[in-house]
mmCIF file of the protein (N, C-alpha, C, O) and its ligand, coordinates in Angstrom:
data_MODEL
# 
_entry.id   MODEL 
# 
loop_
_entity.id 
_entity.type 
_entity.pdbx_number_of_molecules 
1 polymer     1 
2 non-polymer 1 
# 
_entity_poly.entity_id                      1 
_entity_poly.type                           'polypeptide(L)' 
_entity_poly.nstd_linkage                   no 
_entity_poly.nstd_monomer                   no 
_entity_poly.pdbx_seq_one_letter_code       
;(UNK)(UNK)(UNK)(UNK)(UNK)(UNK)(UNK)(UNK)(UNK)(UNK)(UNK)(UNK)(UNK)(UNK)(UNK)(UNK)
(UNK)(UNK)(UNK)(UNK)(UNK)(UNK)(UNK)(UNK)(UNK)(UNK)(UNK)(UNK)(UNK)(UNK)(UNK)(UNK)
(UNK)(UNK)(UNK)(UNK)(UNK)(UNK)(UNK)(UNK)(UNK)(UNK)(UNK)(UNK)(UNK)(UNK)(UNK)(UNK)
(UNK)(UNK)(UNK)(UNK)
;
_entity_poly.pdbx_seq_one_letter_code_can   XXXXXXXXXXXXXXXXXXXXXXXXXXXXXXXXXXXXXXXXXXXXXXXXXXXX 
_entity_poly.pdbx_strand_id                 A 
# 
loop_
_entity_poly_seq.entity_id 
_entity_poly_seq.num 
_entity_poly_seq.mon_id 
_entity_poly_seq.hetero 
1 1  UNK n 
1 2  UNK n 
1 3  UNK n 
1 4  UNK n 
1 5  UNK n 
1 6  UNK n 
1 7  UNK n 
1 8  UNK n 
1 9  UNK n 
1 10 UNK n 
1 11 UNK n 
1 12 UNK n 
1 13 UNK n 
1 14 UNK n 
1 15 UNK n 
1 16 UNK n 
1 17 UNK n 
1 18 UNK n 
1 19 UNK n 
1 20 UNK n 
1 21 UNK n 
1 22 UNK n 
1 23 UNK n 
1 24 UNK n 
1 25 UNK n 
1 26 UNK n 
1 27 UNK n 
1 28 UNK n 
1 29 UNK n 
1 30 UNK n 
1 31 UNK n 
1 32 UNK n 
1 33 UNK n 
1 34 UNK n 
1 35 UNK n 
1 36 UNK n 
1 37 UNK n 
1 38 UNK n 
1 39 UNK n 
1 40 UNK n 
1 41 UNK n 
1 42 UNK n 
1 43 UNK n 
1 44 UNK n 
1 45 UNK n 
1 46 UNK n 
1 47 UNK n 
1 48 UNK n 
1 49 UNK n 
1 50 UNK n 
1 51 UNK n 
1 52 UNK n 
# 
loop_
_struct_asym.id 
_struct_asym.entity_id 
A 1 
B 2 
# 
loop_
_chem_comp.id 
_chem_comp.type 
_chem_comp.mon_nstd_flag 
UNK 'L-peptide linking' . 
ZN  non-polymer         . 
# 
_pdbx_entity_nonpoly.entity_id   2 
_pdbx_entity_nonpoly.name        ? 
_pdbx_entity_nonpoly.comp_id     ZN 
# 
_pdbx_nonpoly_scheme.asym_id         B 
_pdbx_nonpoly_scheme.entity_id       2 
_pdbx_nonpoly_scheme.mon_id          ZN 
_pdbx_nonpoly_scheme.ndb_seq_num     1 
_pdbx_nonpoly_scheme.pdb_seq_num     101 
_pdbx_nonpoly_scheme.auth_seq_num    101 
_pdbx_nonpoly_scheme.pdb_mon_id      ZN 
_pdbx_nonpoly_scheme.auth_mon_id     ZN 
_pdbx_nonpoly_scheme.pdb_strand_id   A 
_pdbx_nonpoly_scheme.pdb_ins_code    . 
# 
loop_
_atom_site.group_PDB 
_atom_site.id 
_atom_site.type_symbol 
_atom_site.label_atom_id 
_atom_site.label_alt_id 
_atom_site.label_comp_id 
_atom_site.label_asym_id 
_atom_site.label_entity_id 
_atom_site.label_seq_id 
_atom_site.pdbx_PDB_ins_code 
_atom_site.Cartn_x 
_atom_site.Cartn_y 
_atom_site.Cartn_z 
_atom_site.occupancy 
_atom_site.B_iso_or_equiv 
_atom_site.pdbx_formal_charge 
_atom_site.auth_seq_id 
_atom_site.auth_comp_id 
_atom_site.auth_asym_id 
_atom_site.auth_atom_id 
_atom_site.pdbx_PDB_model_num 
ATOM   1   N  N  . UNK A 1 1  ? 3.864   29.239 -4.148 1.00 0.00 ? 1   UNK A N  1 
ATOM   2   C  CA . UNK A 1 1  ? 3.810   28.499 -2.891 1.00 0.00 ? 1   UNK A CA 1 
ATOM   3   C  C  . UNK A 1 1  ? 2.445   28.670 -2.237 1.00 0.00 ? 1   UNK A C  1 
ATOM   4   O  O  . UNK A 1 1  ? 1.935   29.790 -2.259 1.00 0.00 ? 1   UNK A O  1 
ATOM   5   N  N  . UNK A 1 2  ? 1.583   27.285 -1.449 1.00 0.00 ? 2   UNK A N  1 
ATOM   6   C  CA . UNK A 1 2  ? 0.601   27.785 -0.608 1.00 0.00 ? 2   UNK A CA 1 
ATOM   7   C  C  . UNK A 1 2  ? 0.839   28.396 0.439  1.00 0.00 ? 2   UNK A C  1 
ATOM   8   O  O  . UNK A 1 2  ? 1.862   28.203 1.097  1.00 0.00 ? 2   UNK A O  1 
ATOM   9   N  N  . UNK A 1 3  ? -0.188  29.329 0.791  1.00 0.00 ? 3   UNK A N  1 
ATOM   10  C  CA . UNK A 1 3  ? -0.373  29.493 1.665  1.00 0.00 ? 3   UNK A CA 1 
ATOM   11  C  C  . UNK A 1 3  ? -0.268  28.515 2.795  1.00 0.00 ? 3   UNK A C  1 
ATOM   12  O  O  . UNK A 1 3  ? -0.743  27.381 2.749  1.00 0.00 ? 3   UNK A O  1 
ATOM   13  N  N  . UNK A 1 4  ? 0.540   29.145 4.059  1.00 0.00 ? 4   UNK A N  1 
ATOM   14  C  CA . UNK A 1 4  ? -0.113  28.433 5.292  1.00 0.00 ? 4   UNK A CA 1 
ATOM   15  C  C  . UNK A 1 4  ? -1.074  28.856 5.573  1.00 0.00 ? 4   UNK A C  1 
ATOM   16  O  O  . UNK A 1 4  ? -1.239  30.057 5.359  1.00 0.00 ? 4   UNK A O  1 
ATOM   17  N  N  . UNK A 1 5  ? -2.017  28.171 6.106  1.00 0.00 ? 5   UNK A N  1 
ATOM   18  C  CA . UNK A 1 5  ? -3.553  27.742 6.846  1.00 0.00 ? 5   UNK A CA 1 
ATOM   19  C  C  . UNK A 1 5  ? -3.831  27.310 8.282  1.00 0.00 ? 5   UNK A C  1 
ATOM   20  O  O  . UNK A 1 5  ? -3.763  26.116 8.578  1.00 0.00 ? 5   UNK A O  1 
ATOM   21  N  N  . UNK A 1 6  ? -4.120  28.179 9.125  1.00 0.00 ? 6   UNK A N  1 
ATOM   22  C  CA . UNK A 1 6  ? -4.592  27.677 10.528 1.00 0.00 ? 6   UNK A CA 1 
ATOM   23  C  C  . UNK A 1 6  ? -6.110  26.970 10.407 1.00 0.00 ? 6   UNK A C  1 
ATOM   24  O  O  . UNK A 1 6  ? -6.960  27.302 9.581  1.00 0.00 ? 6   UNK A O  1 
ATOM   25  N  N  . UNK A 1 7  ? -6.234  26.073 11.271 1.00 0.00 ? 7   UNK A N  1 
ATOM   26  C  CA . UNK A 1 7  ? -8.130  26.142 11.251 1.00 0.00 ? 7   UNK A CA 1 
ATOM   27  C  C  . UNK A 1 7  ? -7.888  25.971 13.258 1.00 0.00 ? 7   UNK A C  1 
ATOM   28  O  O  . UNK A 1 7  ? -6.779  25.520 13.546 1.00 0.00 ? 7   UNK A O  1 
ATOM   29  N  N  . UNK A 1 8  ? -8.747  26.269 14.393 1.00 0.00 ? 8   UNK A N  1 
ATOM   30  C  CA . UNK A 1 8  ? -8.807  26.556 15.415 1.00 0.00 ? 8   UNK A CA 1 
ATOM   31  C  C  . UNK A 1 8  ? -10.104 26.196 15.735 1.00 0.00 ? 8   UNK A C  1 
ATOM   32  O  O  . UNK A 1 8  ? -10.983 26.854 15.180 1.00 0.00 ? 8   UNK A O  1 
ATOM   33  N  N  . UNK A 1 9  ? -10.449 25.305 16.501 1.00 0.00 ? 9   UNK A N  1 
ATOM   34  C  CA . UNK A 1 9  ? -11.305 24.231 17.171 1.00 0.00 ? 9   UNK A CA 1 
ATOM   35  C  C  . UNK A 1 9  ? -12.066 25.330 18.497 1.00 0.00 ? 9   UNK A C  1 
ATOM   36  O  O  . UNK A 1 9  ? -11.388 25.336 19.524 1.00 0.00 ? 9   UNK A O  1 
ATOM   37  N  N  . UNK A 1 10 ? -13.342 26.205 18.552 1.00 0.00 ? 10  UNK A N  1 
ATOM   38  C  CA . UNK A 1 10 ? -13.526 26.806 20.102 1.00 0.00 ? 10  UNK A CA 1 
ATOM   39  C  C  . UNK A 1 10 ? -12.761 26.278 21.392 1.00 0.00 ? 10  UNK A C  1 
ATOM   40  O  O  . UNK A 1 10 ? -12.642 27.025 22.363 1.00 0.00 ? 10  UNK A O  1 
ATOM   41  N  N  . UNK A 1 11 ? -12.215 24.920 21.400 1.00 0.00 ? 11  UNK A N  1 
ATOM   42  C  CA . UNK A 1 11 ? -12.129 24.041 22.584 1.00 0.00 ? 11  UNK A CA 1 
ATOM   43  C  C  . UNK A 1 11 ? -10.723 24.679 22.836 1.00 0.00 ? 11  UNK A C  1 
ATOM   44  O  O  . UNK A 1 11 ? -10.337 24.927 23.978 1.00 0.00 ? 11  UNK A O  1 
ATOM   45  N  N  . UNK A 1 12 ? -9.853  24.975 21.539 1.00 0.00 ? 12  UNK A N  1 
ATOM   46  C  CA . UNK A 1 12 ? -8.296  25.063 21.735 1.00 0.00 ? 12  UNK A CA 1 
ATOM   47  C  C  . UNK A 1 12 ? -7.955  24.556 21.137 1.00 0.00 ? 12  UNK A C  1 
ATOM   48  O  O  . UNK A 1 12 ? -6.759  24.819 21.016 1.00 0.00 ? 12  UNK A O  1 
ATOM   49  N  N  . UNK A 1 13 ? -8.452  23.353 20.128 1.00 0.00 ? 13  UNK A N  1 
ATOM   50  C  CA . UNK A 1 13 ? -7.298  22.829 19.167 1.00 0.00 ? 13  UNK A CA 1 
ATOM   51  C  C  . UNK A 1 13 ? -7.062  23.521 18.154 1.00 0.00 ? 13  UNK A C  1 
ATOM   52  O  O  . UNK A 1 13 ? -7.976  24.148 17.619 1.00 0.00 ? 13  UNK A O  1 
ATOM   53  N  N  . UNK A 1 14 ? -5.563  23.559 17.591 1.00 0.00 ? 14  UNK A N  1 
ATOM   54  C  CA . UNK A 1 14 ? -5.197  23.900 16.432 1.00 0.00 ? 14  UNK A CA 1 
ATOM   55  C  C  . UNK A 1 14 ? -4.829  22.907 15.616 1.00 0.00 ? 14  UNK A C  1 
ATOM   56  O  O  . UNK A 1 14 ? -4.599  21.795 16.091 1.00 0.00 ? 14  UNK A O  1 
ATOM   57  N  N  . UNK A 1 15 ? -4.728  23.129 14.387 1.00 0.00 ? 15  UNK A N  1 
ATOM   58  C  CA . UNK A 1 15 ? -4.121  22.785 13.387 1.00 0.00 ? 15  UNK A CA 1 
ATOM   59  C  C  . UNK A 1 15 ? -3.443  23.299 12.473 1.00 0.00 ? 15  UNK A C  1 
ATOM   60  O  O  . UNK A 1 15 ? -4.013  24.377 12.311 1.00 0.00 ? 15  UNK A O  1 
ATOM   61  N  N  . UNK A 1 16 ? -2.454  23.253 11.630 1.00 0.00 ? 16  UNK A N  1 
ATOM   62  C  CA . UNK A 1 16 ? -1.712  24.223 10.440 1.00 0.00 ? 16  UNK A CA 1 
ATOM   63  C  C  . UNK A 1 16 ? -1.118  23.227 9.681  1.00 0.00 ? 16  UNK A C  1 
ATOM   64  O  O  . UNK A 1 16 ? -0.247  22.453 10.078 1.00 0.00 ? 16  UNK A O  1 
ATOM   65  N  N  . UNK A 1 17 ? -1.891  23.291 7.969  1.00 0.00 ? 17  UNK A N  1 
ATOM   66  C  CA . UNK A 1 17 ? -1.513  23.227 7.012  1.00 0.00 ? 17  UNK A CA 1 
ATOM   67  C  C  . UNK A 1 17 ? -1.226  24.011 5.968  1.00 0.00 ? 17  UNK A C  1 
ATOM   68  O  O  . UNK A 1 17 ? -1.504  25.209 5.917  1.00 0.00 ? 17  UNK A O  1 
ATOM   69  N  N  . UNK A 1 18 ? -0.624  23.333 5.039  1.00 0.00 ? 18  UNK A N  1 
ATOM   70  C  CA . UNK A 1 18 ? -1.018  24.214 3.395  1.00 0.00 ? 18  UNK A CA 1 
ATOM   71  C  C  . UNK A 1 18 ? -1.990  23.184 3.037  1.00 0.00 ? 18  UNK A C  1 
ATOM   72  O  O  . UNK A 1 18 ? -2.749  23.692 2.211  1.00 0.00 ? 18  UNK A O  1 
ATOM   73  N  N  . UNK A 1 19 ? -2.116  22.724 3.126  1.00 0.00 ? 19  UNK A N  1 
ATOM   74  C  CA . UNK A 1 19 ? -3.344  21.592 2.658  1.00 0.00 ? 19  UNK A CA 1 
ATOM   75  C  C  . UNK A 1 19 ? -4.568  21.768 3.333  1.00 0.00 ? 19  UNK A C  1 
ATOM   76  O  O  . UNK A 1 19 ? -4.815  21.504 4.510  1.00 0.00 ? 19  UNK A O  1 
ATOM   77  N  N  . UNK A 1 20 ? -5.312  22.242 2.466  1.00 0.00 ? 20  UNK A N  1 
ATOM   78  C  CA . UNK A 1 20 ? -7.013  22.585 2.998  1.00 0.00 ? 20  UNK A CA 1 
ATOM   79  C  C  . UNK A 1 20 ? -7.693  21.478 3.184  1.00 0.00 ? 20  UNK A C  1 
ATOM   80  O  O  . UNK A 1 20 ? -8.593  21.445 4.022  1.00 0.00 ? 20  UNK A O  1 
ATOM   81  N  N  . UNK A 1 21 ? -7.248  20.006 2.152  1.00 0.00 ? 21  UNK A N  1 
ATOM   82  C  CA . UNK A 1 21 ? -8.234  19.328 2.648  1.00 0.00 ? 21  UNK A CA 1 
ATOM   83  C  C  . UNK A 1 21 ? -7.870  18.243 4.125  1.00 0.00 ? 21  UNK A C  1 
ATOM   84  O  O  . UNK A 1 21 ? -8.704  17.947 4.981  1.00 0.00 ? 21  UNK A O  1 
ATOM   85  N  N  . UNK A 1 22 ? -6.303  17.762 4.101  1.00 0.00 ? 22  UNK A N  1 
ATOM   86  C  CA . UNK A 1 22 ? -5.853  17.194 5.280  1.00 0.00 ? 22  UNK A CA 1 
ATOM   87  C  C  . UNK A 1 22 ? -6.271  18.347 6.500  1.00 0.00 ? 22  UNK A C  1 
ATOM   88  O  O  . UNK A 1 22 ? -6.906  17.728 7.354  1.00 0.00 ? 22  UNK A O  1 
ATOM   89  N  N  . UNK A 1 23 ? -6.166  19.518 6.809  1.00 0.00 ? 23  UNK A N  1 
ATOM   90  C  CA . UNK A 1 23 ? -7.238  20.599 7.597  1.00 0.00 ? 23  UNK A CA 1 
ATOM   91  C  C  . UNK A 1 23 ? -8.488  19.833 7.942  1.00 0.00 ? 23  UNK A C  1 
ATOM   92  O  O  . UNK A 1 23 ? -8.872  19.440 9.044  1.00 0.00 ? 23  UNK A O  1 
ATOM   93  N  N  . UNK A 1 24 ? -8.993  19.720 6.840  1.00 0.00 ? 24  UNK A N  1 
ATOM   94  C  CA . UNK A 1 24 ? -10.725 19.447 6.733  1.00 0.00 ? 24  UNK A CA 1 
ATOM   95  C  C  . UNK A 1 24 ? -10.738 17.890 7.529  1.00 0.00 ? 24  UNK A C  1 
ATOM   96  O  O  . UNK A 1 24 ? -11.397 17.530 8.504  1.00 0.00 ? 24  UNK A O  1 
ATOM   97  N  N  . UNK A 1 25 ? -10.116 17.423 7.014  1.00 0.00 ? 25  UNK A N  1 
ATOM   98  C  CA . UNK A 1 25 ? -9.870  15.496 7.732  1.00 0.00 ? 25  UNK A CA 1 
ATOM   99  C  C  . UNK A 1 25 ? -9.395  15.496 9.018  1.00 0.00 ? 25  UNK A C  1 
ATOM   100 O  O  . UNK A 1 25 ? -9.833  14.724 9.870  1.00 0.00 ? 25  UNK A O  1 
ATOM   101 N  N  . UNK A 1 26 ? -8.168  16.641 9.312  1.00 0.00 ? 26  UNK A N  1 
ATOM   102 C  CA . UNK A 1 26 ? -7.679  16.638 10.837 1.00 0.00 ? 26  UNK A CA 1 
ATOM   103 C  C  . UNK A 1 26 ? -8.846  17.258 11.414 1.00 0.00 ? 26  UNK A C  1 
ATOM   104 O  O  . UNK A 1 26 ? -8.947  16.512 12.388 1.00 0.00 ? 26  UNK A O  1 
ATOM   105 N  N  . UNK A 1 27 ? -10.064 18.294 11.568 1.00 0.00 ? 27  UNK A N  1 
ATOM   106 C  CA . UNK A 1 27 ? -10.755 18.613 12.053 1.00 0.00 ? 27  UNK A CA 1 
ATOM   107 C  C  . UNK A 1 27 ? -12.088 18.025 11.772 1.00 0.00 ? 27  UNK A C  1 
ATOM   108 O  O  . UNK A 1 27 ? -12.946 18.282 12.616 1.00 0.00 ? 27  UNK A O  1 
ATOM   109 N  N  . UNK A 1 28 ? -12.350 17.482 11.026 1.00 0.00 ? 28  UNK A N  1 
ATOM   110 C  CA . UNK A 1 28 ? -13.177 16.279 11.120 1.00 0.00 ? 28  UNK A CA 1 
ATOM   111 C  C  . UNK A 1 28 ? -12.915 15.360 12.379 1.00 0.00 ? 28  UNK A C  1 
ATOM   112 O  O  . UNK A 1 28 ? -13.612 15.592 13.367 1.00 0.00 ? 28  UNK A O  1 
ATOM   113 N  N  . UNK A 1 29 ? -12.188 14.565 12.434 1.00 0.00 ? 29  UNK A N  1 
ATOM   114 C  CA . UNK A 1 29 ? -11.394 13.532 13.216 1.00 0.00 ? 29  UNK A CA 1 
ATOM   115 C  C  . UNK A 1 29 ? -11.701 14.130 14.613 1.00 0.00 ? 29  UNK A C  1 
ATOM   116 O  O  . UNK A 1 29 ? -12.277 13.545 15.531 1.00 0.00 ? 29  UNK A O  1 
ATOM   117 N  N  . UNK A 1 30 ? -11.130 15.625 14.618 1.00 0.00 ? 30  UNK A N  1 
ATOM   118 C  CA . UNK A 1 30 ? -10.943 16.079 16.091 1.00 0.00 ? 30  UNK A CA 1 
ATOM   119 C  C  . UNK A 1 30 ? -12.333 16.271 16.652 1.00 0.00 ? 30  UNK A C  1 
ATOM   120 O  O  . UNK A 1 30 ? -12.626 16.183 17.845 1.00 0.00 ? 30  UNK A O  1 
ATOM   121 N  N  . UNK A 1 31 ? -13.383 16.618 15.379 1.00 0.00 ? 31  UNK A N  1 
ATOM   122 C  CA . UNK A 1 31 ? -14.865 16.979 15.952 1.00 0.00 ? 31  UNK A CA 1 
ATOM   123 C  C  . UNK A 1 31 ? -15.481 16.085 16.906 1.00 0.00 ? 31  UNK A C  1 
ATOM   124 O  O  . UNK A 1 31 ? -16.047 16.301 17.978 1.00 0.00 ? 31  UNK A O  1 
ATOM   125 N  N  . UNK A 1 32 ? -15.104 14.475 15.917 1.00 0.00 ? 32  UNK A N  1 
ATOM   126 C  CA . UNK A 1 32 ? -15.737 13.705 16.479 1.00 0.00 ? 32  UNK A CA 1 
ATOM   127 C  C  . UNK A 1 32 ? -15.108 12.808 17.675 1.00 0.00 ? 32  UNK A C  1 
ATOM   128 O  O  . UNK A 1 32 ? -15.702 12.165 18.541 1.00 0.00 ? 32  UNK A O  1 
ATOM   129 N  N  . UNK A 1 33 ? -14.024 12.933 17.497 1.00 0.00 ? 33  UNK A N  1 
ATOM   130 C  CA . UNK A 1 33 ? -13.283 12.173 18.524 1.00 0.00 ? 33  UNK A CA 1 
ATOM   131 C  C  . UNK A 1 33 ? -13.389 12.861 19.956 1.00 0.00 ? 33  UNK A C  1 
ATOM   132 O  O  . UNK A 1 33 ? -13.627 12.251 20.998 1.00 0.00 ? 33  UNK A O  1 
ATOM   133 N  N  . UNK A 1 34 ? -13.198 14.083 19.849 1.00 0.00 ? 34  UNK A N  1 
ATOM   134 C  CA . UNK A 1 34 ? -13.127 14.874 21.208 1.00 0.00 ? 34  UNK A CA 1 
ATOM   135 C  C  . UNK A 1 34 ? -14.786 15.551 21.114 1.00 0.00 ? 34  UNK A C  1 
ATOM   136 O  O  . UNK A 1 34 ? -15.094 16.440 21.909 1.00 0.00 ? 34  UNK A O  1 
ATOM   137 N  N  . UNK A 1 35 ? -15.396 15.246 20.491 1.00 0.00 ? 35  UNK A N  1 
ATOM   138 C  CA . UNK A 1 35 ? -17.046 16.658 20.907 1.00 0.00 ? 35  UNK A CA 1 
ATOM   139 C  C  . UNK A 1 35 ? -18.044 15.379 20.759 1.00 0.00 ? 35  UNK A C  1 
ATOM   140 O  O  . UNK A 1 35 ? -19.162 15.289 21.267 1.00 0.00 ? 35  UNK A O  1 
ATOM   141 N  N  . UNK A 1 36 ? -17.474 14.538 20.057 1.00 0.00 ? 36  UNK A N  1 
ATOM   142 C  CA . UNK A 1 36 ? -18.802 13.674 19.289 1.00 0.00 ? 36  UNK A CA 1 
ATOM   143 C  C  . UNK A 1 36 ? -19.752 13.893 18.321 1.00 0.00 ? 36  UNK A C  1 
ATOM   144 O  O  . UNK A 1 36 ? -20.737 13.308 17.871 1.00 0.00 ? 36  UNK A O  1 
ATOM   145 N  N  . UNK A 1 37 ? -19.045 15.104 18.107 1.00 0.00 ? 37  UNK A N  1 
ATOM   146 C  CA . UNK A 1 37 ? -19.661 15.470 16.565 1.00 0.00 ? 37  UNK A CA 1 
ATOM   147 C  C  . UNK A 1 37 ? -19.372 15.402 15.199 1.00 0.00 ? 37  UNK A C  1 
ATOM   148 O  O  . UNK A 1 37 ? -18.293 15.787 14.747 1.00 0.00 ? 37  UNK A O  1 
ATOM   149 N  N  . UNK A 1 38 ? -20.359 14.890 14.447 1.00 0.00 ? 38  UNK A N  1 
ATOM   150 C  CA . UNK A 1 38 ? -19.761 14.884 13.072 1.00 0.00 ? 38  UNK A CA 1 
ATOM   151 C  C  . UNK A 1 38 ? -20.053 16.678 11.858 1.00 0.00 ? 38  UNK A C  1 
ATOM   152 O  O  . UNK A 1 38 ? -21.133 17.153 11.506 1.00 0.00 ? 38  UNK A O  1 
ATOM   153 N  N  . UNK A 1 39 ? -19.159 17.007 11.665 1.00 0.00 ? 39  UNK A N  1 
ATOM   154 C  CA . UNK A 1 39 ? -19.205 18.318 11.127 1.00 0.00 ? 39  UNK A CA 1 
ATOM   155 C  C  . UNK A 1 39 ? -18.925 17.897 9.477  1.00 0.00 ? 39  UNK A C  1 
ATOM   156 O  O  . UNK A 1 39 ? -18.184 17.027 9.019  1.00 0.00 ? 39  UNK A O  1 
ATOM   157 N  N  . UNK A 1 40 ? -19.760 18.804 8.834  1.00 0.00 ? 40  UNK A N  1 
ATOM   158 C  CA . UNK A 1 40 ? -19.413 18.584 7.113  1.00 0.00 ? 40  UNK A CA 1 
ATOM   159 C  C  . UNK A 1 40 ? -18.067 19.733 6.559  1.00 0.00 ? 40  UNK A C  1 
ATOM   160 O  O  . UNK A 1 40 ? -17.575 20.683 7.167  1.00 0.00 ? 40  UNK A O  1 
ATOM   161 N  N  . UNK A 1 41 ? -17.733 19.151 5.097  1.00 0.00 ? 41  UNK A N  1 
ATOM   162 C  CA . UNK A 1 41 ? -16.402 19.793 4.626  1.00 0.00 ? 41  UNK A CA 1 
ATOM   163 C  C  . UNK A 1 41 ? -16.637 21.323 5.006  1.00 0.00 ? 41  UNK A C  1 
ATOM   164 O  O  . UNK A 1 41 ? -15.707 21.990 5.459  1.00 0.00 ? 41  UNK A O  1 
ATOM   165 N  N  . UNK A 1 42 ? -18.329 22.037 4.745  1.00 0.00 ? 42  UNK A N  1 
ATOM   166 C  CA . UNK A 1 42 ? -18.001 23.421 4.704  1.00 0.00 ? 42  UNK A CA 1 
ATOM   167 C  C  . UNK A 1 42 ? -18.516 23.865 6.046  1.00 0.00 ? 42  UNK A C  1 
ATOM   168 O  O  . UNK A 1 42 ? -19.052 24.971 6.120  1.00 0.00 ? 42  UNK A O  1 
ATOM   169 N  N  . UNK A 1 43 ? -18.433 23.298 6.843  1.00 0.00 ? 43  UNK A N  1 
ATOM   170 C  CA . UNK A 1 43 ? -18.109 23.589 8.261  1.00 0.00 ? 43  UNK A CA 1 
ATOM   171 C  C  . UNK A 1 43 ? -17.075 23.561 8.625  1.00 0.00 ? 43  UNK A C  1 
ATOM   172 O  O  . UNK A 1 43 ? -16.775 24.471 9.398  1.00 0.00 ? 43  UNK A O  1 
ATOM   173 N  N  . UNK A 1 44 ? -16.124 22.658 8.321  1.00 0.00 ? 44  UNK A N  1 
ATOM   174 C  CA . UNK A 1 44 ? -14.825 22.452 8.390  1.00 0.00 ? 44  UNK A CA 1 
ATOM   175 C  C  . UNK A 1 44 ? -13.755 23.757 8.057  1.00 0.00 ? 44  UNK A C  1 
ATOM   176 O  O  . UNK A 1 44 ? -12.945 24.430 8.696  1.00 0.00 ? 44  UNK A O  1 
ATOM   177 N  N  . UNK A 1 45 ? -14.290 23.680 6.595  1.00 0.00 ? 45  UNK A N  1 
ATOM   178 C  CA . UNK A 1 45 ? -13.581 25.305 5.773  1.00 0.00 ? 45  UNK A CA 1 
ATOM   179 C  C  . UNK A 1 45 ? -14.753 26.454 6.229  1.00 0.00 ? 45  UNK A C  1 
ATOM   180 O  O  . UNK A 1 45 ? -14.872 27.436 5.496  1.00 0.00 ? 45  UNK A O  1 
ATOM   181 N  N  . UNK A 1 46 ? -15.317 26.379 7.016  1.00 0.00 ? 46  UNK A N  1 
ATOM   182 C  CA . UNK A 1 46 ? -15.674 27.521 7.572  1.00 0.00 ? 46  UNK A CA 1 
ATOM   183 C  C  . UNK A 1 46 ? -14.755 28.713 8.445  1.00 0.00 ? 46  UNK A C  1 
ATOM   184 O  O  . UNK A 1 46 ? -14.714 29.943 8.473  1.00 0.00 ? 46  UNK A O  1 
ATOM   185 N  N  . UNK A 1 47 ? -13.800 27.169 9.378  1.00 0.00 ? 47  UNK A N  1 
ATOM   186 C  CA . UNK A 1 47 ? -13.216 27.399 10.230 1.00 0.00 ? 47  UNK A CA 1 
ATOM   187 C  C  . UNK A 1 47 ? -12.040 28.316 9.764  1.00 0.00 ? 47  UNK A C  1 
ATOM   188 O  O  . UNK A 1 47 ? -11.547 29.343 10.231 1.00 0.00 ? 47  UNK A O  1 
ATOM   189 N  N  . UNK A 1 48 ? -11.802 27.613 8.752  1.00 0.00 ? 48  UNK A N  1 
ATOM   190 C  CA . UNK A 1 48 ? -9.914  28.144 8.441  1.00 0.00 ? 48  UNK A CA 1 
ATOM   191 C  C  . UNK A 1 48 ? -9.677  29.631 7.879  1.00 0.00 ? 48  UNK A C  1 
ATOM   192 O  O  . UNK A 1 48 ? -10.253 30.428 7.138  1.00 0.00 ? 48  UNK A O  1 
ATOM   193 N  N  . UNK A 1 49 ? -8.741  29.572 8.491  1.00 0.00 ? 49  UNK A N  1 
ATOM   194 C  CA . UNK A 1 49 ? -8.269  30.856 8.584  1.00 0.00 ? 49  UNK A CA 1 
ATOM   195 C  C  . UNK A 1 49 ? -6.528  31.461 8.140  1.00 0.00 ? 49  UNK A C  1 
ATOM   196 O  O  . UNK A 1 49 ? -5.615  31.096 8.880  1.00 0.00 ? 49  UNK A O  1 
ATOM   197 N  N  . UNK A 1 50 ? -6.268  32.186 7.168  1.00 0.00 ? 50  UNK A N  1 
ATOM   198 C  CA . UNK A 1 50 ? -4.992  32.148 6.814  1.00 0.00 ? 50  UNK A CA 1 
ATOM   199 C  C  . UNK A 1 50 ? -3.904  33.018 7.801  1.00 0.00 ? 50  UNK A C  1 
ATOM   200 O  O  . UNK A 1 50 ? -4.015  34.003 8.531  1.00 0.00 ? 50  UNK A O  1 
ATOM   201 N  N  . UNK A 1 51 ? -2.770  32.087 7.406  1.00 0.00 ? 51  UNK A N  1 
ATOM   202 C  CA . UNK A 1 51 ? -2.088  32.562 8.567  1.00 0.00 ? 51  UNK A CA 1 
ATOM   203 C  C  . UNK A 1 51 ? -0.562  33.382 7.875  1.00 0.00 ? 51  UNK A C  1 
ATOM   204 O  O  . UNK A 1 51 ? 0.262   33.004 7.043  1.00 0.00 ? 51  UNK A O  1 
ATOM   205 N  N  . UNK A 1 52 ? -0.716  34.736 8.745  1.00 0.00 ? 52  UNK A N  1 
ATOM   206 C  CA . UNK A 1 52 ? 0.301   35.563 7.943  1.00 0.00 ? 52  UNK A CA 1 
ATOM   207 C  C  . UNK A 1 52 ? 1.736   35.014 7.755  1.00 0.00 ? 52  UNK A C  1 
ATOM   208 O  O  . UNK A 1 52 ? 2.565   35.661 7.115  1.00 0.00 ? 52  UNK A O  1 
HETATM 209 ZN ZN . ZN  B 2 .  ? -12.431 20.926 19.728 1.00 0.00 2 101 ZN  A ZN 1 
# 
């Protein structure tokens, strides 16, 4: 089984998958929609973090 996966936005957003890359696309999305920034995949998986 995967792992669950948090990734956590400085602002407060979360997210939780087992899927690293829908992670990477939901925090993509959120970068730019809410900061106006566009962030790359390993910025993205920089973020994530596993969740016990
Ligand atoms: Zn944010």
């Amino acid at each position: 089984m995967t792992e669950l996966k948090s990734l956590r936005c400085p602002c407060g957003f979360e997210v939780r998958s087992r899927d690293e890359d829908e992670l990477v696309r939901m925090t993509q999305l959120h970068a730019k929609s809410s900061h106006g920034q566009e962030i790359t995949t390993e910025q993205a998986k920089a973020l994530i973090q596993a969740v016990a």
